[in-house]
C-alpha positions as CSV (number, residue, x, y, z in Angstrom):
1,X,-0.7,18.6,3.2
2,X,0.0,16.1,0.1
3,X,3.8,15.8,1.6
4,X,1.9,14.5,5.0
5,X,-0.5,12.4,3.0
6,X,1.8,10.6,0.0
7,X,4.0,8.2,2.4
8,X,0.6,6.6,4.2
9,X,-1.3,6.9,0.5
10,X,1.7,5.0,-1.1
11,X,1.5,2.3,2.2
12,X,-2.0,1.8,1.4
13,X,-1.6,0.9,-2.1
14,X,1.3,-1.6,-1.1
15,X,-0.6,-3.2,1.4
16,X,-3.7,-3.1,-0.8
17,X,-2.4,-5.1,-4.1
18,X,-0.9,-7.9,-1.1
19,X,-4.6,-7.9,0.2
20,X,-5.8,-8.2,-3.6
21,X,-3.3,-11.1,-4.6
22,X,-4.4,-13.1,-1.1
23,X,-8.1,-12.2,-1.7
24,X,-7.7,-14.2,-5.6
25,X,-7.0,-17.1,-3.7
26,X,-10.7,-16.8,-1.6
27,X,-12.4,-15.5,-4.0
28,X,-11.3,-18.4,-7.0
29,X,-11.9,-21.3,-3.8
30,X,-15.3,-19.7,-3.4
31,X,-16.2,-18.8,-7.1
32,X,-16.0,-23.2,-7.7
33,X,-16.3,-24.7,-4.3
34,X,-18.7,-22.5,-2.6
35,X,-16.2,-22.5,0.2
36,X,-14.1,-20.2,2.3
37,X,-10.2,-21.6,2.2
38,X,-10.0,-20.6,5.8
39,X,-6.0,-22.1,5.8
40,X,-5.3,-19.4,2.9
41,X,-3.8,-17.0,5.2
42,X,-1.5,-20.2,6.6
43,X,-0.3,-21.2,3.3
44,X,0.5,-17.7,2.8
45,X,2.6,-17.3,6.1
46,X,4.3,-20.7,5.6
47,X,5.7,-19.3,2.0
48,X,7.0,-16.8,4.5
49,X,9.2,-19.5,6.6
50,X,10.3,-21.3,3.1
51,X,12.0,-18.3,2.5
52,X,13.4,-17.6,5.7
53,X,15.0,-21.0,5.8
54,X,15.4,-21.3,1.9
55,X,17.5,-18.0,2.1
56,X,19.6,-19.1,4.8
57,X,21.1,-21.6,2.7
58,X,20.6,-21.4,-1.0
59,X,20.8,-18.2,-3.3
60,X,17.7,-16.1,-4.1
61,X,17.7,-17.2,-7.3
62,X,16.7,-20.8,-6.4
63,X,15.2,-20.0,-3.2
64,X,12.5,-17.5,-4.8
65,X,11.0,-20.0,-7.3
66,X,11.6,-22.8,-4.3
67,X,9.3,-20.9,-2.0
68,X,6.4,-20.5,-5.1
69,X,6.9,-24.5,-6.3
70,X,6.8,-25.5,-2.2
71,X,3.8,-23.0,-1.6
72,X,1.9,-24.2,-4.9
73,X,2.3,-28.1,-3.6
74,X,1.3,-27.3,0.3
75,X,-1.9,-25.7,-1.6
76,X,-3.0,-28.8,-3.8
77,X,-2.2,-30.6,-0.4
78,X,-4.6,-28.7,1.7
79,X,-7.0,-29.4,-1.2
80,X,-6.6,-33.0,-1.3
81,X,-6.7,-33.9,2.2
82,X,-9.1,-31.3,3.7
83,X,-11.4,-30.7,1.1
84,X,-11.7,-33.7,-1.9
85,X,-12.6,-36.2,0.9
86,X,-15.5,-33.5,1.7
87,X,-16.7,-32.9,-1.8
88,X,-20.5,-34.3,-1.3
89,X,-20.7,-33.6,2.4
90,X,-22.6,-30.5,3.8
91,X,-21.1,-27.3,3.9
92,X,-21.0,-27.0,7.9
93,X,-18.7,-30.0,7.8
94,X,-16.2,-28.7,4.6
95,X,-16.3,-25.2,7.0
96,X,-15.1,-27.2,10.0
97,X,-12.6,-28.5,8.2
98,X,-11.0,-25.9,6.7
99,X,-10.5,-24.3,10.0
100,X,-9.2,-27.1,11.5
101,X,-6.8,-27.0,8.9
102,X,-6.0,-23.6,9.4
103,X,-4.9,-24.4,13.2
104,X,-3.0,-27.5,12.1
105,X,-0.5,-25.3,9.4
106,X,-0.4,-22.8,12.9
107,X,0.6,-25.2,15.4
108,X,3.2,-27.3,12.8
109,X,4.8,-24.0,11.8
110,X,5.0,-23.4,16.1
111,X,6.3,-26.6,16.8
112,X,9.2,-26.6,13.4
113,X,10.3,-22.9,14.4
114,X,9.6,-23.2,17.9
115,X,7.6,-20.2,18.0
116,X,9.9,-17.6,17.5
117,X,9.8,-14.3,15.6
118,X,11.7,-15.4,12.0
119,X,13.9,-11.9,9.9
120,X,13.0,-12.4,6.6
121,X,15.8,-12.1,4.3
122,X,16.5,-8.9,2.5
123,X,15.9,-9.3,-1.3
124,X,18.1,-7.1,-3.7
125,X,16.9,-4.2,-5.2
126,X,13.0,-4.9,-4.1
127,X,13.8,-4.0,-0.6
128,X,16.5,-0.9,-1.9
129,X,14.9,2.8,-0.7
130,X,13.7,5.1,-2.9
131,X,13.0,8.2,-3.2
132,X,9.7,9.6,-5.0
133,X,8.6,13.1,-4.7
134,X,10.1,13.6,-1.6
135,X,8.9,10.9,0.3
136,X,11.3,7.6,1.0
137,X,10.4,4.3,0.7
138,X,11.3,1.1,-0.3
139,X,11.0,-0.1,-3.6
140,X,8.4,-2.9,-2.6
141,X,5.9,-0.3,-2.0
142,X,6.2,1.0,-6.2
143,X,6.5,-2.9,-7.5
144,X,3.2,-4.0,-6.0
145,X,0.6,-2.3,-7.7
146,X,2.0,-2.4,-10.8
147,X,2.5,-6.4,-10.2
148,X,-0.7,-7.2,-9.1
149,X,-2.6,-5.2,-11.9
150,X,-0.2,-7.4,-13.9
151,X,-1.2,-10.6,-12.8
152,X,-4.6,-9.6,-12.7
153,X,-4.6,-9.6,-16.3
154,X,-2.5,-12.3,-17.1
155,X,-5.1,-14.3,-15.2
156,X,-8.3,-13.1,-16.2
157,X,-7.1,-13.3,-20.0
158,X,-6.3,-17.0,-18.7
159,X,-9.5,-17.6,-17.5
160,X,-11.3,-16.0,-20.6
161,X,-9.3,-17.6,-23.4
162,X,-7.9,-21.3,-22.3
163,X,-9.9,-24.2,-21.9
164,X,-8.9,-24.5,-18.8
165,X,-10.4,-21.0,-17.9
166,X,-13.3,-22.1,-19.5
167,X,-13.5,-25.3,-17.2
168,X,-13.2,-23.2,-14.2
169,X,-16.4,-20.6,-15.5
170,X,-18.4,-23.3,-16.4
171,X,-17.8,-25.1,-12.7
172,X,-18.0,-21.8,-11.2
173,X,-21.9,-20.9,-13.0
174,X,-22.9,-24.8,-12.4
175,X,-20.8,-27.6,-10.4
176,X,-23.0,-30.5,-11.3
177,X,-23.4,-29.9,-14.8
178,X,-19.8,-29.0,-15.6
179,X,-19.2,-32.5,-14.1
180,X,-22.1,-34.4,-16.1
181,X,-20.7,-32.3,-19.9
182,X,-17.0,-34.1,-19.2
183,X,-15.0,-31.8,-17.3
184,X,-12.8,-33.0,-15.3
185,X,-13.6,-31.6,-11.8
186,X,-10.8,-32.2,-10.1
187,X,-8.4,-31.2,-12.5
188,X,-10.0,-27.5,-12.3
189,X,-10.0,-27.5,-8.4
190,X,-6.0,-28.2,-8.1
191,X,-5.8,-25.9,-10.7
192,X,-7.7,-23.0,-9.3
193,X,-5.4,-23.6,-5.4
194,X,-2.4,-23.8,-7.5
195,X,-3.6,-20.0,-9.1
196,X,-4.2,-19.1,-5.1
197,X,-1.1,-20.1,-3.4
198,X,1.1,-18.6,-6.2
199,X,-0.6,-15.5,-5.9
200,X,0.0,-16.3,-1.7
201,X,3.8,-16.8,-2.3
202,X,4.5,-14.0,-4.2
203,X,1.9,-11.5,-2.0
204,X,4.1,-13.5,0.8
205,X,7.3,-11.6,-0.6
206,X,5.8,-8.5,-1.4
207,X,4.2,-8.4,2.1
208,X,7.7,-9.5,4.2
209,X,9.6,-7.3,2.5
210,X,8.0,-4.6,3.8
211,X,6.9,-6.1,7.2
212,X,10.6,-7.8,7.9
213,X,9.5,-10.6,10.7
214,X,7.5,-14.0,10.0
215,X,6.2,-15.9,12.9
216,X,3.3,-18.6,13.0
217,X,0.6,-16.3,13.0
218,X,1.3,-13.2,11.5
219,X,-0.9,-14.1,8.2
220,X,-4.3,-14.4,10.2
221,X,-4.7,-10.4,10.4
222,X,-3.7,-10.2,6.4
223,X,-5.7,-13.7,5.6
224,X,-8.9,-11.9,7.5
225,X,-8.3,-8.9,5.8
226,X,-8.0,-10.2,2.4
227,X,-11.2,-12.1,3.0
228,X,-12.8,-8.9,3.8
229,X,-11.5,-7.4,0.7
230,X,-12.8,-10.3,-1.2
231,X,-16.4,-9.8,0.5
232,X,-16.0,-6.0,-0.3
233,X,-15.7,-6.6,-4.0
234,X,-18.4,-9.3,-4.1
235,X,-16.8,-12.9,-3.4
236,X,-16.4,-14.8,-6.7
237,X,-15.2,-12.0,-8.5
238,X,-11.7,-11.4,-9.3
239,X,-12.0,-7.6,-10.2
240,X,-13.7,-7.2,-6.7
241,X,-11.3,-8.7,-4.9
242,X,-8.3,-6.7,-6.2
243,X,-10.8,-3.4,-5.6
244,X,-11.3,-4.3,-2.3
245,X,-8.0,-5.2,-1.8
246,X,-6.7,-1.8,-2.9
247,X,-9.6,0.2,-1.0
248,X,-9.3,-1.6,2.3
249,X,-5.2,-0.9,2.1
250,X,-5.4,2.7,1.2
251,X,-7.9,3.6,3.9
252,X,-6.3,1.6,6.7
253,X,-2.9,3.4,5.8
254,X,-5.1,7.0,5.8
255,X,-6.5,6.1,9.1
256,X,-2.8,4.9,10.8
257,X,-1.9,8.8,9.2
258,X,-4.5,10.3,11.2
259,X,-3.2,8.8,14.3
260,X,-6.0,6.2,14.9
261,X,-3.7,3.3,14.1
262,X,-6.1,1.8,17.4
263,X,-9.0,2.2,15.0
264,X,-7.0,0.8,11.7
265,X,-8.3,-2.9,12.4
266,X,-11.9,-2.0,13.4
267,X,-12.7,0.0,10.5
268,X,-12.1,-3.3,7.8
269,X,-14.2,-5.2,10.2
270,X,-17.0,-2.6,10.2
271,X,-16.6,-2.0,6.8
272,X,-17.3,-5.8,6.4
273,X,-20.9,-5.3,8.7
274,X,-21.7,-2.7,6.6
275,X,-21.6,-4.5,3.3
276,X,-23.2,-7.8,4.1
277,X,-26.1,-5.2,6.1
278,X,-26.1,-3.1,2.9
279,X,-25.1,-5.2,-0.2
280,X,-24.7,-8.8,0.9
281,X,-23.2,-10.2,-2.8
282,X,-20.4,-6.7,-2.3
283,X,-19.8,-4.6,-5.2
284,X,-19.8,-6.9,-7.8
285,X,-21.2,-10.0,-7.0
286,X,-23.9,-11.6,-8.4
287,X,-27.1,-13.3,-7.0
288,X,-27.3,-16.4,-7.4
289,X,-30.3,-18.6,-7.3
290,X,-29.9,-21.7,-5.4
291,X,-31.6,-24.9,-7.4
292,X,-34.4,-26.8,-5.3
């Protein structure tokens, strides 16, 4: 039974710390602006193309930290044109927005690829097969865990022990009032989408390494479901998002073992009506009082 369960169980975990390291990128965005980076699942499928066409021509040496430096710029980008322009407006307009520039990085990446289905290129010895007791898999799917729980920490211990951590947690409790004690706002917001989109890039690698193919809108579905995960663990908080990240994975893969793969997509969304009927602020969000 175990032998039937460990390939889809070690899928799920894969899948889940890609989810987590998208859902950062929400979850940070939301934490300080209040707002849901809607083109977050775009900027993570665009990494995708940099690679393709990086890898075509350069070695993976340069065309890995290529694809991270591009991501990290298209990120501050998005920020700067979509969103700092928006900064005193209402929140229906900044939502608008953000959506619109979700559909702009779609049609772009369909009009510079023309649409078609990208390979991704094979990286060495993260897309090798292994064996692990019994079971074969690639490598990818034993690196990600342990790489997300890694950067988890690196980041939290970032954001509890630098200044500029402590810039972002004091934005993140009050916006105004970080502003009026000196910090500079907008320093900390291009900070916080340049944490995102690295964390998009290399969930980008992790995820296309597994799932070989890139084409203009494969990274709605994982964008979506990363927000869910976010939601999950209570949006605004980095341990929630890698939770639900991992939990959402683990029981989609369960569920494609059981032969409902039809079912695999409907049970994050339910999942997601479930916890904004039950616990709207997720596992461990907080509530928040709004000033009047």
């Amino acid at each position: 039974m175990f032998a039937k369960i460990l390939p889809y169980l070690l899928a799920g975990i894969s899948v889940g710390g890609q989810y987590a390291l998208i859902a950062i990128g929400y979850t940070m965005v939301y934490g300080i602006l209040r707002l849901i980076n809607f083109a977050h699942g775009d900027i993570f499928t665009v990494a995708g193309f940099i690679m393709v066409y990086a890898a075509a021509s350069l070695p993976l040496t340069v065309s890995v930290p290529l694809v991270i430096i591009l991501t990290v710029i298209l990120g501050v980008m998005v920020e700067k044109v979509a969103y700092k322009p928006l900064r005193t407006a209402p929140r229906m307009s900044v939502m608008i927005s953000a959506i619109g520039m979700s559909y702009l990085l779609q049609n772009l990446m369909w009009y510079l690829t023309g649409g078609l289905a990208k390979q991704y290129p094979t990286l060495p010895w993260v897309s090798n097969t292994v064996t692990v007791l019994g079971c074969t898999t690639k490598r990818v799917t034993l690196i990600t865990p342990f790489l997300t729980v890694l950067l988890v920490v690196v980041l939290v211990l970032l954001i509890q022990k630098t200044r500029i951590g402590m810039a972002m947690r004091a934005a993140s409790r009050d916006f105004e009032t970080a502003q009026l004690m000196g910090i500079k706002i907008n320093n900390v917001i291009s900070f916080t989408f340049v944490v995102g989109s690295f964390l998009a890039a290399v969930g980008s690698m992790l995820y296309f390494s597994n799932y070989a193919t890139v084409s203009p809108t494969v990274g709605a579905m994982p964008g979506l479901k990363a927000f869910v995960a976010a939601v999950f663990g209570g949006i605004g908080s980095i341990p929630g998002a890698v939770i639900g990240g991992f939990v959402i994975g683990i029981c989609e893969s369960l569920i494609k073992g059981a032969g409902l793969t039809t079912f695999s997509d409907a049970f994050t969304f339910a999942l997601l009506i479930v916890i904004l009927a039950v616990k709207p602020t997720g596992l461990f969000g907080e509530n928040l009082t709004e000033k009047v």
